[in-house]
C-alpha positions in Angstrom: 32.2 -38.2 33.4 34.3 -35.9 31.5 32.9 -36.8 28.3 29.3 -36.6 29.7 29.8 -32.8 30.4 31.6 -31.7 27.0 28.7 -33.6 25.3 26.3 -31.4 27.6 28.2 -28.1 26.8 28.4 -28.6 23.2 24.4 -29.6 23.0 24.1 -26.1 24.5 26.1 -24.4 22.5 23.8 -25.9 19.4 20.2 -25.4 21.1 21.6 -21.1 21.4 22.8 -21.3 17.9 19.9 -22.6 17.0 17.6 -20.2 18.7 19.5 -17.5 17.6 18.8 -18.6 14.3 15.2 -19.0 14.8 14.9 -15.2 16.2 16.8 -14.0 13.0 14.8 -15.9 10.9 11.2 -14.6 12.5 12.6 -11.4 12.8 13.3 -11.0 9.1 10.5 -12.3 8.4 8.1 -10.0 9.9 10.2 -7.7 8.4 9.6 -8.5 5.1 6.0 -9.1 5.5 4.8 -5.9 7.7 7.8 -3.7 8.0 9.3 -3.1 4.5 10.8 0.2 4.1 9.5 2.5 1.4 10.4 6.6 1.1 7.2 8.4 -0.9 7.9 11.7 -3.3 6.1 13.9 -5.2 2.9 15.3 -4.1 0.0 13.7 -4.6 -0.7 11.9 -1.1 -0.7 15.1 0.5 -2.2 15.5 3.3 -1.9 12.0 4.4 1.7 11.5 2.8 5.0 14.1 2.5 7.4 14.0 0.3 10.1 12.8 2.5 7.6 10.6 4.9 9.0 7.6 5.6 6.6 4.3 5.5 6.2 0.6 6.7 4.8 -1.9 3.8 2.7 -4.7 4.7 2.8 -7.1 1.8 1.3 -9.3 3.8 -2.6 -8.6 4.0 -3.2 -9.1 0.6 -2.8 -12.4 0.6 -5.0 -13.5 3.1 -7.9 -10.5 1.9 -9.0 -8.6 -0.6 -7.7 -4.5 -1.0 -10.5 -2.2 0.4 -11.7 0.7 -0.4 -9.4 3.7 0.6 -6.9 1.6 1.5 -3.2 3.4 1.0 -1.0 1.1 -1.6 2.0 0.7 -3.1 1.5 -0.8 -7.0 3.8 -0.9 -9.9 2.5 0.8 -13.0 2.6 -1.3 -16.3 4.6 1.2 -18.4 8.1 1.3 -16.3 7.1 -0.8 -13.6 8.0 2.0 -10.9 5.9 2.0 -7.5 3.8 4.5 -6.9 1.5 5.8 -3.9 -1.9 6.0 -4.1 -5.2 5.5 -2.0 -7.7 2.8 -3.7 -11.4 4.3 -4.3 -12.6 1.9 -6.7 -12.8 -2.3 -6.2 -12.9 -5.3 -8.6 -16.4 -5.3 -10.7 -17.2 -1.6 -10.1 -18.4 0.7 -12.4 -15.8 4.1 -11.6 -16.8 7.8 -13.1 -15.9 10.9 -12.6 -18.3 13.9 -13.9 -19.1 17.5 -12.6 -15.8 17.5 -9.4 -17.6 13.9 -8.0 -17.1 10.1 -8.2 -19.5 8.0 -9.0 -19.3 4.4 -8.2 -22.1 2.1 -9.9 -23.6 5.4 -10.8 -24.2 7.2 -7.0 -22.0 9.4 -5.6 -19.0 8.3 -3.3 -19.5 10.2 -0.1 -15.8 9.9 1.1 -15.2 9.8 4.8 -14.1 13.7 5.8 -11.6 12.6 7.9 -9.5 11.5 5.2 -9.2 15.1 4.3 -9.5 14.3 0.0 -8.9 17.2 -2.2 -11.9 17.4 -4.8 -11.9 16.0 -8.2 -11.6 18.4 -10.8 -10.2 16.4 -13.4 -11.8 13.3 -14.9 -9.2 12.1 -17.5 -10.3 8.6 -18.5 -13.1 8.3 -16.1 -15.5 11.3 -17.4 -16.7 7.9 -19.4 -17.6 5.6 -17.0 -15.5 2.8 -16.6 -16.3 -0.9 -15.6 -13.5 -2.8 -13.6 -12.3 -6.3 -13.7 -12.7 -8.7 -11.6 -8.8 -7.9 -10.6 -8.8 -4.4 -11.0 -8.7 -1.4 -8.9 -9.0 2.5 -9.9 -6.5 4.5 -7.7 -6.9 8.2 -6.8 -4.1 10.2 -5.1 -4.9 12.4 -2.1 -4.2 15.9 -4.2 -6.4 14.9 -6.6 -4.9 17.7 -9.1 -1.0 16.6 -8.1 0.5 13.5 -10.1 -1.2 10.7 -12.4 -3.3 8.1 -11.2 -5.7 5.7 -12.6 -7.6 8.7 -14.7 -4.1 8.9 -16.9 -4.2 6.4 -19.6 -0.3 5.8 -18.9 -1.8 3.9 -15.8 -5.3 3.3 -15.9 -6.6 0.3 -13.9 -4.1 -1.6 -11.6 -4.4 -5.4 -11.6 -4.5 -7.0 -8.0 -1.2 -8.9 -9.2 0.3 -5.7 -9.3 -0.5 -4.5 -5.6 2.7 -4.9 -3.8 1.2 -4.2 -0.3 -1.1 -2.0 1.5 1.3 1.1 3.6 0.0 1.3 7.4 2.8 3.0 8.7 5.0 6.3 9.0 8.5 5.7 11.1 9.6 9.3 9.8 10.2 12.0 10.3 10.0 12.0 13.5 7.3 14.6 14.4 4.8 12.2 12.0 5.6 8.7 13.9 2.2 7.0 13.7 -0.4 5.2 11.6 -1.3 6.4 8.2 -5.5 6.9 7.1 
């Protein structure tokens, strides 16, 4: 009888080790699928995104769909392989240009959602000729339009879906910010 209970204690000392394990293991996981830390700088998000603002990655999403169109991401850029912060306007097989302070996708103008509070175009860099994406490829436009290089820069041009690490949904700080991002 002895032996009957030892062998019942030590089976539940394994099944709560073994949960445990199980709750770490989901735990990290979502973590590393929707809750990767990432701290933005510079300026070129603002409104939407402070220098400072601390944000949730989902790297998730992209697997299972496509990026859309204003969409927040995190991508790596092809000369240092740094991430950078920047809100997609542009999708696979489009035809991006920017002329006279507008954007013109397939050759109308992009009537961007006012919400979104998007600082006008002034600068056309690579896209006053009009440029034809990839069947892979994004063109990325920062918030500030006039603050930091995005895909009108020739140092970063298109980004390749491979290079999308995840699409940011989330601000945990500071504190006064807590919420979702648009």
């Amino acid at each position: 009888m002895v032996f009957d209970s030892d062998e019942s204690g030590l089976r539940d000392i394994i099944k709560i080790i073994v949960q445990v394990i199980t709750a770490v293991a989901f735990a990290w996981f979502l973590v590393y699928c929707f809750g990767a830390p990432q701290t933005a700088s510079g300026q070129s998000m603002r409104p939407a995104i402070e220098a400072g603002d601390r944000l949730l990655l989902d790297r998730m999403s992209y697997h299972l769909k496509k990026a859309g169109r204003y969409d927040i991401v995190l991508f790596t850029t092809s000369e240092n392989g740094n991430p950078n912060i920047k809100r997609i306007v542009g999708l696979p097989g489009e035809r991006v240009q920017i002329r006279d302070g507008h954007i013109l996708i397939n050759g109308k103008v992009l009537e961007e959602p006012e919400e979104l509070e998007l600082s006008a175009v002034s600068i056309g860099g690579i896209a006053e000729n009009e440029i034809t994406l990839a069947e892979n490829e994004y063109f990325v436009l920062g918030d500030n339009r006039d603050a930091g290089e995005d895909s009108r820069s020739e140092s970063i041009g298109s980004i390749p879906a491979e290079r999308l690490m995840g699409k940011l949904w989330f601000r945990v700080g500071p504190f006064e910010r807590i919420g979702r991002i648009r």
